[in-house]
C-alpha positions in Angstrom: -85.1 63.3 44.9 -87.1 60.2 46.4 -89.0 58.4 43.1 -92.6 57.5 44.0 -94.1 54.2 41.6 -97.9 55.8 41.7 -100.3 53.1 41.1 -104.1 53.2 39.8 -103.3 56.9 38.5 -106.1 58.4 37.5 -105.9 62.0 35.7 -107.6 63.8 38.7 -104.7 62.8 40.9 -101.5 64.6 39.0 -102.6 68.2 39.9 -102.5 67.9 43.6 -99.2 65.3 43.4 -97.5 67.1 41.1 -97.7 70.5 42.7 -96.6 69.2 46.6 -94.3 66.7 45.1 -92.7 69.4 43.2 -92.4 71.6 46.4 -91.0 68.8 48.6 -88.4 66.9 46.1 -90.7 63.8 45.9 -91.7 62.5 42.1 -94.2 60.4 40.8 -94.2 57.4 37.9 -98.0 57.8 37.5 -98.8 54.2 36.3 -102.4 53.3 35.1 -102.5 49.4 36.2 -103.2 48.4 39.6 -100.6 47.2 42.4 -100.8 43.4 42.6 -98.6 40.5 41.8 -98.4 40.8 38.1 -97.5 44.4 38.1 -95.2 44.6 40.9 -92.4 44.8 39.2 -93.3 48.1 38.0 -92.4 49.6 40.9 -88.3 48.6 40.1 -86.1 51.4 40.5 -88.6 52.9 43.0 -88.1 54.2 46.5 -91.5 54.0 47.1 -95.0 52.8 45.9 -98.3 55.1 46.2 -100.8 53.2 46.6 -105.2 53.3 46.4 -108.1 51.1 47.8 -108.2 48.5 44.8 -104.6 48.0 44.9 -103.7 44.0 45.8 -101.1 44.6 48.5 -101.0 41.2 49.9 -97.8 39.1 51.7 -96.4 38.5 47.8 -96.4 42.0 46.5 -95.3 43.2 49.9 -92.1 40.2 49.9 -91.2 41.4 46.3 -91.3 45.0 47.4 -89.1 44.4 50.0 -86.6 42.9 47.8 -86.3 45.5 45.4 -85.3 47.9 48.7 -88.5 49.5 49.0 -89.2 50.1 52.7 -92.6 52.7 52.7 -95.8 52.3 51.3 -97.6 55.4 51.3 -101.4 54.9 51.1 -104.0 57.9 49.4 -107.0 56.6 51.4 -107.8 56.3 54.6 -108.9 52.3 54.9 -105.7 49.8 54.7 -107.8 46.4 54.4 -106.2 45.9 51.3 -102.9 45.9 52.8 -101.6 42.8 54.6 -100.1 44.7 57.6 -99.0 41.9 59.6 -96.6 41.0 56.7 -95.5 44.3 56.0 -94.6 44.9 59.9 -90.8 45.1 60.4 -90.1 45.5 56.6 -92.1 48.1 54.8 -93.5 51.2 57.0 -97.3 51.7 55.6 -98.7 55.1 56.1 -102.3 56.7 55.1 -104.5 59.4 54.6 -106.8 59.1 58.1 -109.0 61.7 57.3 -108.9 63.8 54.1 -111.8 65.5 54.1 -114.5 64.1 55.9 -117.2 66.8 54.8 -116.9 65.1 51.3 -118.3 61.9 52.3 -120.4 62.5 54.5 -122.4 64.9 52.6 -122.4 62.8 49.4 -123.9 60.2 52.2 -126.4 63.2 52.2 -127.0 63.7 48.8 -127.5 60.4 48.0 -130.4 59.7 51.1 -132.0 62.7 49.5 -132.0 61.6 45.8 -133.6 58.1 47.1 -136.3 59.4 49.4 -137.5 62.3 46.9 -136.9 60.3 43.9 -134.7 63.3 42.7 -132.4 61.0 40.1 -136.1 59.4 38.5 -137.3 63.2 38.3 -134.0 63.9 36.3 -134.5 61.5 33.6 -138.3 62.4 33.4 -137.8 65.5 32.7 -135.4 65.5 30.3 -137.6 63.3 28.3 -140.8 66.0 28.8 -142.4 64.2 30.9 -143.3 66.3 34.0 -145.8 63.4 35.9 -145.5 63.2 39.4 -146.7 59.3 39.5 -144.3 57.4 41.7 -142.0 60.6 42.7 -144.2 60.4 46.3 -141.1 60.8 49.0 -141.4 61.2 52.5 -139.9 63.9 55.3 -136.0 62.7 56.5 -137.9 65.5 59.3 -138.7 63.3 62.7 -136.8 59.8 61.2 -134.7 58.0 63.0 -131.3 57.7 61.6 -128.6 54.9 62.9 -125.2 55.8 62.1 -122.8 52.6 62.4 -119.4 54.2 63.4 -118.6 57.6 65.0 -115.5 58.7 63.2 -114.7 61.9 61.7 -117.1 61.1 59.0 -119.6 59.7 60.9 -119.7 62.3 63.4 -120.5 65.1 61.0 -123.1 62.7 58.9 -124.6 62.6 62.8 -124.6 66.5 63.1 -125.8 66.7 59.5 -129.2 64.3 60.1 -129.6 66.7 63.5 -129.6 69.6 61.4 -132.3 68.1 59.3 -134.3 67.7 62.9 -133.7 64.1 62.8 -133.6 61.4 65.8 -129.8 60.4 65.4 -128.7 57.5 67.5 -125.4 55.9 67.0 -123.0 52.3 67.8 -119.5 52.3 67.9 -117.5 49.9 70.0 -115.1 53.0 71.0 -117.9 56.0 71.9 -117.0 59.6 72.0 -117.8 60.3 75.7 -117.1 64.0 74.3 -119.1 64.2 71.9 -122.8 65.0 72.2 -124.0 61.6 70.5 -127.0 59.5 71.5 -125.4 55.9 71.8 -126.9 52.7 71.6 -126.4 48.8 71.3 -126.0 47.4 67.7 -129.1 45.7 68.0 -131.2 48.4 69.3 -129.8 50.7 66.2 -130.8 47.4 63.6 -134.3 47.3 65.5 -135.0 51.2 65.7 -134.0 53.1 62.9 -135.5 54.5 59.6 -132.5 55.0 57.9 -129.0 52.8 58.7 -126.3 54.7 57.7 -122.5 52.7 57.2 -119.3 54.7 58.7 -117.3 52.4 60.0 -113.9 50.4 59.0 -113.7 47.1 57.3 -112.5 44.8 59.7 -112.8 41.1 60.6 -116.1 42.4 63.2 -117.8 44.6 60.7 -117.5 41.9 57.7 -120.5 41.7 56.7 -122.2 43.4 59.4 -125.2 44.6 56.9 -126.3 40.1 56.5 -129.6 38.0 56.8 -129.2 37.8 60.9 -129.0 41.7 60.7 -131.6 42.5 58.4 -133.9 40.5 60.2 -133.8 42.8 63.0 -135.0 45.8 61.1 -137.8 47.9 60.5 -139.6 46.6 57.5 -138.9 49.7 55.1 -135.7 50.4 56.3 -133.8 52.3 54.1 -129.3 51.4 53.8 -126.7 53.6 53.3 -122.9 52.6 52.5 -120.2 55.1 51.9 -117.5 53.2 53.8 -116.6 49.8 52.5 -118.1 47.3 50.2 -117.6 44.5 52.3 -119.8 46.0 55.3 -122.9 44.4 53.6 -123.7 40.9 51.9 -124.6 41.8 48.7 -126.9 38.6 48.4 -128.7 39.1 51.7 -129.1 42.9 50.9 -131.0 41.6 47.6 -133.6 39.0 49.1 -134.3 41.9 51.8 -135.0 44.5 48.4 -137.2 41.3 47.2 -138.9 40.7 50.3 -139.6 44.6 51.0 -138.2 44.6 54.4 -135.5 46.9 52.6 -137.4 49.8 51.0 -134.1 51.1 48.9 -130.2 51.1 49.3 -127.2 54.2 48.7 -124.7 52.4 47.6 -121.3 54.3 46.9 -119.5 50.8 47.1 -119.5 47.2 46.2 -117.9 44.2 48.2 -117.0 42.8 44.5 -115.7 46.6 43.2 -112.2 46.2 42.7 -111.7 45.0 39.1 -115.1 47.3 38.7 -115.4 51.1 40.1 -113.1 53.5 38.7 -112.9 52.6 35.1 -115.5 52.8 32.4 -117.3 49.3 31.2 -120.1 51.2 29.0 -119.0 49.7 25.9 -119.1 45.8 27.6 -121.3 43.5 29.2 -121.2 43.3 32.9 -120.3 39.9 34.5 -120.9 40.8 37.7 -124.7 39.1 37.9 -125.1 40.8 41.9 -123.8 44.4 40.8 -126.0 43.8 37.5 -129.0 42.8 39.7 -128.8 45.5 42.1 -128.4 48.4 39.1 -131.5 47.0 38.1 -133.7 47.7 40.8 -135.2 51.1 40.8 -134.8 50.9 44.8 -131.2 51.0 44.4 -128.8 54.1 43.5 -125.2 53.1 43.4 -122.4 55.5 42.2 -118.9 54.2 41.9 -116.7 55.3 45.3 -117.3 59.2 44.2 -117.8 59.8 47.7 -114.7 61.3 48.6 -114.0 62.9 45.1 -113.8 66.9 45.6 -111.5 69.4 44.8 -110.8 70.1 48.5 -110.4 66.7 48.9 -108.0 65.8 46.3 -105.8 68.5 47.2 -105.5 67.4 51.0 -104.6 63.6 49.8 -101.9 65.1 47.8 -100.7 67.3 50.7 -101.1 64.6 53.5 -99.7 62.0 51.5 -96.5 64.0 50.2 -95.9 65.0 54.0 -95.8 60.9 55.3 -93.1 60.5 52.0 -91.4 63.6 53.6 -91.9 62.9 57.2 -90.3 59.1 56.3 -87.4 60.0 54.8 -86.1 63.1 56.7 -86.6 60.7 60.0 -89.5 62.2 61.5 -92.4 61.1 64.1 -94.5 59.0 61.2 -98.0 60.3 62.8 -100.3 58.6 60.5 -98.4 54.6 60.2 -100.3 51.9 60.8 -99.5 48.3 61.8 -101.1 44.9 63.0 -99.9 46.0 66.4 -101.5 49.8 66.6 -104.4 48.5 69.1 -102.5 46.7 71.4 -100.4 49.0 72.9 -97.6 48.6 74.2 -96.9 46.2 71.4 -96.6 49.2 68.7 -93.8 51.9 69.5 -95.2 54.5 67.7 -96.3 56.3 70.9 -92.9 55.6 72.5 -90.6 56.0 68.9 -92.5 57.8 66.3 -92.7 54.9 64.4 -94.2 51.1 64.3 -90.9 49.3 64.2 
């Protein structure tokens, strides 16, 4: 039986890993504390470590891994910026969930343009108090808008075809276009310049680093409303602020924070936050943030489990390892996993 060290457990995750590990000979430790270098060590006696998006798997933790024999990492997310691949290349294979279930996020994206534009979360509290006003509840028709969608993956592709179904303009940028798909592409700057609504689908990379900044925002319609369901670190935080202030940004969906980590997933009601920016932005009535919820669905759960359990299999019995990743994936011929199966 290969012996999984599953960090950042949460109690949502046992059902799915329990029931495919259980059918495939692959257990779990589910351990509560996060991957990083103080809690490594944890993962002694392991064959492998599961790991999440706030897990710390820099060059140290990978090193240490390494040393206790571990040679797979097997990631329950589809984004690996947490994860120093270039270290982990030749030593530890690291292998993700690409696409889950890309419905779930992009119609939370959905749900939470709605609940801005027709004030639906102010409504709720209201109400629930007896107060049935309609004073500042005036939203406007997504019907006609123009909606940019940064990235045309999985996700961003049916957040496209869901604005289209709501008879909107969708126009999109990616620096790899679906020539297949029927999408209306355009330059970066011309979706900054022309859209209503900026919606965020793309990786964190070294490009797309704070691709949401001052320079950016600038360029924008004055009103123009930013949505994030990707990754924290797509927007400055600071320059998203001064362009609430300023009114140039009319509101913000915010399903993550650059600064989340220590944050999202765990419950701080009983403290004071010391994040001032997260505190600042939570305050403004412009701004709804929930905490990386985007993907959480039963469906959803169920195929990380599956997916996930099927890499640990796929590693171990020697199999084509479809879903790796490594520093060299994009400059092929460098990566052998077209040629080999595998990365290294």
């Amino acid at each position: 039986m290969c012996r999984f060290a599953f960090f950042d457990a949460k109690p949502y995750d046992r059902t799915g890993f329990e029931k495919y590990g259980d059918m495939h000979n692959v257990s779990f430790k589910f351990l509560e504390t996060r991957l990083s270098e103080d809690t490594v060590g944890l993962a002694e006696g392991a064959d492998g470590v599961c790991a999440f998006v706030n897990d710390d798997v820099n060059a140290s933790v990978i090193e240490r891994l390494y040393k206790m024999g571990i040679r797979i990492i097997a990631l329950r997310c589809a984004g690996f910026n947490n994860v120093d691949v270039k270290a982990a290349y030749g030593k530890i294979h690291i292998l993700r969930v690409p696409a889950y279930s890309p419905h779930a996020v992009a119609e939370h994206t959905m749900a939470m343009l709605l609940t801005s534009v027709r004030r639906i979360h102010k409504a709720y509290n209201r109400t629930r108090e007896f107060n049935f006003s309609l004073n500042g509840l005036i939203g406007f028709d997504l019907y006609g808008k123009t909606v940019g969608v940064v990235g045309t993956g999985k996700i961003g592709r049916i957040f496209y075809d869901i604005c289209r179904g709501f008879g909107m303009n969708a126009i999109a940028c990616d620096p790899y276009p679906d020539g297949a798909a029927n999408i209306k592409y355009v330059t970066q700057d011309e979706l900054f310049c022309g859209s209503d609504i900026i919606s965020l689908h793309c990786p964190l990379t070294a490009e797309t680093d704070h691709i949401i900044n001052r320079e950016s925002i600038a360029k924008m319609k004055k009103g123009v409303i930013i949505v994030n369901t990707s990754r924290g670190g797509l927007i400055d935080s600071d320059a998203l602020i001064d362009g609430i202030k300023t009114k140039k940004v009319s509101a913000a969906c915010l399903d993550v924070y650059e600064e989340e980590s220590d944050l999202f997933f765990e419950d701080f009601s009983g403290h004071i936050l010391q994040d001032d920016t997260l505190a600042r932005l939570l305050s403004m009535p412009n701004v709804l943030i929930t905490s990386h919820q985007a993907f959480l669905t039963e469906d959803a759960l169920d195929s990380i489990a599956q997916v996930t359990v099927k890499n640990i299999v796929d590693f171990f019995e020697g199999g084509d390892l479809e879903n790796e990743v490594c520093y060299r994936c994009d400059k092929q011929p460098q990566c052998k996993k077209q040629r080999a199966g595998r990365c290294f």
